[in-house]
N, C-alpha and C positions, 0 to 999 in steps of 0.2 A: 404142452402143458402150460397153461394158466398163471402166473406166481398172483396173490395177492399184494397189496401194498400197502405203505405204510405212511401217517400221517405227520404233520407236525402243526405248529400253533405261534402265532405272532403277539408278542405281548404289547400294547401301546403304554406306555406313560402318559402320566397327566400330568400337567404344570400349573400349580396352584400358588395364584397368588394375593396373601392377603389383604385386605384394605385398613387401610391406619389410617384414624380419624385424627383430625387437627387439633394439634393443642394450642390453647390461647397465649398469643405475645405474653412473655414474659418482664416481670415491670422489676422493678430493683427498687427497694425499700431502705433509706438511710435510718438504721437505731437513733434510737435518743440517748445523749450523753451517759453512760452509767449504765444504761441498759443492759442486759445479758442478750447477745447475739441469739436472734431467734436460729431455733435447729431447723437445716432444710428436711421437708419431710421424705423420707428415704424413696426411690421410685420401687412402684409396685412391681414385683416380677412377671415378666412375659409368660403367658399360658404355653406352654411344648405345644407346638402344633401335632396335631394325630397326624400319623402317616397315612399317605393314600394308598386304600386297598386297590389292590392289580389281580391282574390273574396268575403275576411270579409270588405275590405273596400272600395273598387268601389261602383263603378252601380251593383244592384243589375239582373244578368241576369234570371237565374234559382234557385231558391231556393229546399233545397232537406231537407222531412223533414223522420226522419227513426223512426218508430213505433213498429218495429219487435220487440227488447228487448234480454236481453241474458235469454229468458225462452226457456228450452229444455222438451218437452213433453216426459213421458214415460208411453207407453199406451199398455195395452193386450189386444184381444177380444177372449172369449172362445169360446166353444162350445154353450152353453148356457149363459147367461144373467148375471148367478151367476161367468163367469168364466170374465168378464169384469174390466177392471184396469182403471184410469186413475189419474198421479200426473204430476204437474207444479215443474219440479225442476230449481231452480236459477242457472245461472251456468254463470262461466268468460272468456268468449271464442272469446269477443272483434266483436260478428258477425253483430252488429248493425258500427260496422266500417269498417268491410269486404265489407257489401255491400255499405258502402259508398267509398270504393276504388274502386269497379268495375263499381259504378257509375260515377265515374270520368273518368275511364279507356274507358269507352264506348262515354263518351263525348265530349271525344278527346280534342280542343280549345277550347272548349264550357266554359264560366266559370260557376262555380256553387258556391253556398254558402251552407253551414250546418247550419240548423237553428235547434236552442235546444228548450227545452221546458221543464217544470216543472215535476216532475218525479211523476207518479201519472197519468198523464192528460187520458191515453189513459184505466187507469181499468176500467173505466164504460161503453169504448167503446167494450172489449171481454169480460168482465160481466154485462149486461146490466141485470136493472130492467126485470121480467118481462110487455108485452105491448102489445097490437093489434096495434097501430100504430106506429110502431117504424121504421124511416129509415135510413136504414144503410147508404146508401150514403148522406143524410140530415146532420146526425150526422158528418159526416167526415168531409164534408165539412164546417160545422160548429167550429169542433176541427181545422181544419187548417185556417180559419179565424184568429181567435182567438191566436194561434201559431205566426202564419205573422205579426202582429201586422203591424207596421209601414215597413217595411222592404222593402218593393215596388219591388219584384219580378217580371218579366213577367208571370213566371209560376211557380207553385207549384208543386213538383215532390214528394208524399209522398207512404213511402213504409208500409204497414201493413202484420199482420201473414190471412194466406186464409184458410178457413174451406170447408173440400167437404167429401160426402158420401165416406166410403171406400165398395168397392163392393159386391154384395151381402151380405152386412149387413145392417144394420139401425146404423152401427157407424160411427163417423168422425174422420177424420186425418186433425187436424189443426195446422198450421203454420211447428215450425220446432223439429222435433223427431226421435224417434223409437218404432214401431210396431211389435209387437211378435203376428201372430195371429196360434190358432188353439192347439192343447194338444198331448203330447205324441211324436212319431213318425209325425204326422202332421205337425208340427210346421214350421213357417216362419218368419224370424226376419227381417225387411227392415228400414234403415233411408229414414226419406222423408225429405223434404225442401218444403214448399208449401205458397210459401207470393206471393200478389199482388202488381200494380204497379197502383194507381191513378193519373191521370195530373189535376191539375186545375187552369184555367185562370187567371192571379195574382191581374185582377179588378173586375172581375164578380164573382168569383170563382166557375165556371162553370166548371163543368166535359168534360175534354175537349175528343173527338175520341177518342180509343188507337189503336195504331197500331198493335195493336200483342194482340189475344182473349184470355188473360189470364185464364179465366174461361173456355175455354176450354181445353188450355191446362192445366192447375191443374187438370182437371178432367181426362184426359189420365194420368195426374203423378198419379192421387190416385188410380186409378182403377190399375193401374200397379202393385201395389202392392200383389194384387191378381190375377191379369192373367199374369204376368210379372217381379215376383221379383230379377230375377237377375240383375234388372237393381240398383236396389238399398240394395240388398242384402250383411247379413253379416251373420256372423258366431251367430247361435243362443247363445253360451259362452257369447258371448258382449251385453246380453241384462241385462240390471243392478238388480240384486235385493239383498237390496233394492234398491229403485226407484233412492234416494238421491244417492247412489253410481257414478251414472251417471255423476254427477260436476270433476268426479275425473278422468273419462276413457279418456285415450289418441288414445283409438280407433274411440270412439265413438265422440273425439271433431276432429279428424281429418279427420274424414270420414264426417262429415257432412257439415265442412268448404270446403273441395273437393265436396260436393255435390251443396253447395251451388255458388259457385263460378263458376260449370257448367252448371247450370240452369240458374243464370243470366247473362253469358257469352253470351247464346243465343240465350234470346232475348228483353235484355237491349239496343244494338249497335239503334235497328228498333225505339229506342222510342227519338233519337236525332237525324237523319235525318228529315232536312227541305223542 
């Protein structure tokens, strides 16, 4: 199954500053004996300068909530069942802010706000209980209810990590990693980048169309993997062991920031078009 994902939004500030025109040298005038000391004339008061409207403090247009997280997967699939890996390593590679610059990038004028949220909120959403009745997109939308609070967005733009079969296995390739599969001489090491894009209506919070079949195309990125790894291929050396070493690879955080930045390069632009 599929999870959709969920978004978030970079707010820029703007540094404004005024111009103050020149006042004229100032002379010193000596009274006439007797005279009554002329009164200085008191200075004018300064105008409050207006604050610069942003996207943290306007009208709320697009809210962007970002779920992805800096967790980097490091996963094997062997031959066999016994030769399978998988660890969540934490890692600082700032990607939950990357894709909020490409979200903006793609926005053009659009404005957007980043909306935060409790750190925490999203584990029960990629470790859920287990459940026969559990909906993934119920759940979400319920998480970004709840996130929105008062904020009065048009639309909710949230990005989450995507899970999908890798092929000809029974295994998955979720969110964003690297994949060593196979033993020996066989071996294929691939980064993948694999999150969705969920829109929802900022009154209803109704999933709104996407423009672009995400779950299809993940499903072409995962299968890639296997019929197609040069697309995301690296040098089997760069695959970390142990797992934890991973925090530390400058191959592997900058290969996957290039991957990711090309994968939402295109086809982020389709999903702000009106």
């Amino acid at each position: 199954m599929f999870r959709p994902f969920a978004v978030l939004a970079i707010a820029f500030a703007y540094l404004t500053i005024p111009a103050w025109s020149q006042s004229p040298p100032a002379t010193t005038t000596t009274p006439a004996p007797g005279a009554p000391a002329a009164k200085k004339a008191a200075p004018k008061a300064k105008a409050a300068a207006k604050p610069v409207v942003t996207a943290d403090n306007g009208p709320c247009k697009y809210g962007v909530i970002i779920a992805v997280g800096d967790v980097f997967a490091v996963q094997k699939i062997g031959i066999t069942v016994f030769g399978n890996e998988y660890t969540e390593v934490p890692v600082s590679w700032g990607l939950d802010d990357l894709i909020f610059a490409r979200t903006r990038a793609a926005a053009g004028a659009i404005p957007l706000r980043r909306i935060s949220y409790a750190k925490g909120t999203f584990d029960s959403y990629y470790h859920p209980q287990p459940s026969l009745f559990r909906n993934d997109r119920q759940d979400l939308a319920e998480r970004t209810r709840q996130i929105a609070g008062n904020a009065g967005c048009e639309r909710y733009y949230v990005f989450t990590r995507l899970s999908g079969q890798v092929q000809g296995t029974n295994q998955y390739a979720e969110g964003i990693g690297v994949l060593n599969r196979g033993i020996g001489l066989l071996n294929s090491t691939s980064l993948f980048a694999n999150i969705g894009l969920t829109v929802f209506d900022g009154q209803t919070f109704e999933i709104r169309k996407a423009p672009v079949d995400l779950e299809a195309v993940m499903k072409r990125m995962v299968a890639s993997l296997a019929g197609d790894p040069s697309l995301n291929k690296i040098e089997d050396s760069a695959f970390p062991a142990p797992p934890e070493e991973a925090a530390k690879s400058v191959v592997l955080r900058d290969g996957i920031r290039n991957l990711l930045t090309e994968r939402l390069d295109k086809w982020l632009p389709a999903y702000f078009k009106e």
